[in-house]
C-alpha positions in Angstrom: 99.2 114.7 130.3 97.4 117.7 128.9 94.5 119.5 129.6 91.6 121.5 127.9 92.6 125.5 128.0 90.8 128.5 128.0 92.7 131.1 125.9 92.4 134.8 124.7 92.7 135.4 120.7 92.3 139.0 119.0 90.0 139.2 115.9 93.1 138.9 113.6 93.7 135.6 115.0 96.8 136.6 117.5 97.1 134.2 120.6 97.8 136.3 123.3 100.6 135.2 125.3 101.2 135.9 128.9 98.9 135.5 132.3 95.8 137.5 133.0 93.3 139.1 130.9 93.6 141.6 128.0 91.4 144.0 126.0 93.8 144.8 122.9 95.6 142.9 121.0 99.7 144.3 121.5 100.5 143.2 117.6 97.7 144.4 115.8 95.8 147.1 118.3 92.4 144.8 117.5 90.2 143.9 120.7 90.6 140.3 121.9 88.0 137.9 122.0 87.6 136.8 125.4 84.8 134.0 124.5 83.1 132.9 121.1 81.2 136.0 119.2 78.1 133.7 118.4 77.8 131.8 121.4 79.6 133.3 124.2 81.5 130.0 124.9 85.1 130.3 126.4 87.6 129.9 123.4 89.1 127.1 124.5 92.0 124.2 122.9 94.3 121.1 124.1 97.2 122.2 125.6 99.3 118.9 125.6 101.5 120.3 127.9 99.6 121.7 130.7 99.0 119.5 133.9 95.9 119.6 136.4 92.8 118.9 137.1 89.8 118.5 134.7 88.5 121.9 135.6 92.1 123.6 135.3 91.4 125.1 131.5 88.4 126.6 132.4 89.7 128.7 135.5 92.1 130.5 134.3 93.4 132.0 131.1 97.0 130.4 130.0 99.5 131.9 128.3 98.4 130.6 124.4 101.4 132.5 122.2 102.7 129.1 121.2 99.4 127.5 120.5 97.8 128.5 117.3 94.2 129.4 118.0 91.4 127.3 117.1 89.8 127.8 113.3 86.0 127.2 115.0 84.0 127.3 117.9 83.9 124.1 120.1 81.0 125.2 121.1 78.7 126.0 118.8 80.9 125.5 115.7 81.0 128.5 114.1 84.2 130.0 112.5 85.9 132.4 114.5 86.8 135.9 113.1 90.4 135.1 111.9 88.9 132.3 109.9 86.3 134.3 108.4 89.0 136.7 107.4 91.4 134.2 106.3 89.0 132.6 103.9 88.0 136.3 102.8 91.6 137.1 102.6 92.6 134.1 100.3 89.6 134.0 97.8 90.5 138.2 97.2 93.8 136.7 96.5 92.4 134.3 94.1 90.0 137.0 92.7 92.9 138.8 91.6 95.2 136.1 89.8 95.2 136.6 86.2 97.1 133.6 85.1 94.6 130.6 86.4 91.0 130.2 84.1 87.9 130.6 86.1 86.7 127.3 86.3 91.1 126.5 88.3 89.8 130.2 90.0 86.4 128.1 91.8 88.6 124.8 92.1 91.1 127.1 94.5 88.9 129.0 96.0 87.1 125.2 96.8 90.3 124.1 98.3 91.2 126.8 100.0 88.0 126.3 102.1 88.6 122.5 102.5 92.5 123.5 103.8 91.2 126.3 106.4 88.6 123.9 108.0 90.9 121.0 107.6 88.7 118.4 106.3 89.9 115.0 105.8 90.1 116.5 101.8 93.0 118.7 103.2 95.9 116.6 101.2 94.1 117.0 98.4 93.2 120.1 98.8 96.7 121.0 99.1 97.6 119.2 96.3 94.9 120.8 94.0 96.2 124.3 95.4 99.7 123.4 94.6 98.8 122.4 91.1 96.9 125.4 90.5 99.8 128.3 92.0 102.3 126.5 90.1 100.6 128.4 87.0 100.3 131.5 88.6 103.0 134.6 89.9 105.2 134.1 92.3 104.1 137.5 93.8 100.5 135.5 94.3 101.8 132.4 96.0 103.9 134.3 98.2 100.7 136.4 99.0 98.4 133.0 99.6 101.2 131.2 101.5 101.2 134.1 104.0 97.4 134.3 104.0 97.2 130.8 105.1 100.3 130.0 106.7 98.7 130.6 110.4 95.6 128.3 109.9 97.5 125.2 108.1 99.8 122.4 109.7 103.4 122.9 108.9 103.3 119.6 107.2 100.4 121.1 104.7 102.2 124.2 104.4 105.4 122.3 103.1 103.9 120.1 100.6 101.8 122.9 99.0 104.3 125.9 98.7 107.8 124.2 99.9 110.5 124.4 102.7 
């Protein structure tokens, strides 16, 4: 079961549920990215619950609301725009956090990148991050956590900032 799907994602990184094809993004007002910005490849991911043929992703958009997009291109493996601006988003954050030294400040920021593109470092990326926010305000960590809560596995998201 399963199938490859061709989906619709705005530039904030907001599936777009629902059947047919849309311009602007109803959360955030952004347009929607119909195909890949670099390469003009369909955005596409593996629905594990969608039936058909081999071709049945690629004619038709699904409804993607409960599938989290893709963090890059299958394509041409670029990041997509909500990547970009969730790794922009999260080093700001850890720009701005007075209570880590600069050398835990790169370290972060290093992990951070390593959690988004979810290397096989990920656990310890998480782990470093977890260390490193455990010296820092709770006002941050609250800040990062929602920052990267849409691009990381539940699992990750757990072990780094808790239930």
């Amino acid at each position: 079961m399963g199938s490859q799907v061709k989906i619709q994602v705005c530039e904030n990184g907001h599936s777009q549920g629902g059947y047919g094809v849309r311009n602007f993004c109803a959360q955030c007002g952004k347009p929607v990215l119909h195909s890949c910005p670099t390469c003009s490849g369909f955005i596409t991911l593996w629905d594990p619950l969608k039936t058909g043929g081999s071709n049945s992703g690629r004619d038709s958009v699904v409804d993607s609301s409960r599938l989290p997009p893709p963090a890059y291109c299958a394509n041409c493996g670029k990041p997509f725009p909500w990547t970009e601006n969730t790794l922009l988003a999260a080093n700001e954050v850890a720009d701005q956090i007075e209570d880590i030294n600069s050398d835990d400040r790169e370290v972060l920021k290093g992990a951070i990148r390593d959690l988004v593109t979810n290397t096989p470092a990920a656990p310890s990326a998480g782990d470093k991050i977890r260390r490193i926010m455990s010296s820092a305000n709770k006002h941050a960590t609250d800040i990062l956590k929602d920052i990267l809560t849409n691009v990381i596995s539940e699992t990750l998201r757990r072990s780094i900032f808790g239930p």
